[in-house]
Residue, then its C-alpha position, 0 to 999 in steps of 0.5 A: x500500500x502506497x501512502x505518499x504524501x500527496x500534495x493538494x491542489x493550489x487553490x484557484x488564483x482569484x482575479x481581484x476583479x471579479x468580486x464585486x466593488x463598493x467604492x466609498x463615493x458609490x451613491x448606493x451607499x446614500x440611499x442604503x444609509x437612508x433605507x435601512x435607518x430603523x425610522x426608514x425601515x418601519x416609515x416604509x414598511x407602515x406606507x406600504x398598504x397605503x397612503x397616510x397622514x403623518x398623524x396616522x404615520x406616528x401613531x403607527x410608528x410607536x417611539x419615532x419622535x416629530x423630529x425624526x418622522x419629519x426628516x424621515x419623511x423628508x429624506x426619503x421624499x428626496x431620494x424618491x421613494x416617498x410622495x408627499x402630497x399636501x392638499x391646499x385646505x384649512x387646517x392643510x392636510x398632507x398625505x404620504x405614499x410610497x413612489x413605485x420605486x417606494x413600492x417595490x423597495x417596500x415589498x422587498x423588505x416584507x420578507x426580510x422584516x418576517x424573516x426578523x420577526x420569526x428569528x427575533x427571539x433566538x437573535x434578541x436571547x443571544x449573548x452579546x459576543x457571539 
């Protein structure tokens, strides 16, 4: 019986290019900072059946102070993912809604938000350091 000692194969040279590149002055990195804030997530998330005023956005949105729903609100309008719509009416009134592109982006993270919901035990109860 031959027991040699074989040498492994060398491992496949990676071409540095093939991986993907995240350039620190890639606008992606804007939006995402904006998106996934936990004020963006849950703002998106509540839009997603429908329009709202901003009262019924707080309400909805248990802990976001009038500060942080209102610049939530604002920079996600900026970034095209939020429509606001203010109707010219005393007292005025302003409703919110999703853009399609607020749409889609919303229906992508439904599945991330269960995702959380049905681990969220198991993630909260984990000691810190793991």
């Amino acid at each position: 019986m031959d027991v040699g000692i074989v040498e492994a194969p060398a491992p496949p040279v990676q071409d540095p290019d093939a991986f993907a590149r995240f350039p620190a002055a890639c606008p992606t990195r804007v939006v995402l900072t904006h998106v996934t804030s936990r004020w963006g997530v849950l703002v998106l998330l509540a839009l997603e059946p429908g329009s709202m005023r901003w009262g019924e956005l707080r309400r909805t949105i248990e802990g976001i102070s009038e500060k942080m729903l209102a610049s939530t609100l604002r920079t996600l309008e900026h970034d095209g993912i939020v429509n606001r719509v203010a109707q010219p009416t005393i007292p005025p009134r302003v409703d919110y809604s999703l853009t399609d592109s607020g749409s889609e982006l919303a229906a992508r993270l439904v599945p991330l938000m269960d995702w959380i919901v049905e681990h969220a035990d198991a993630i909260v109860d984990r000691p810190s350091g793991d």
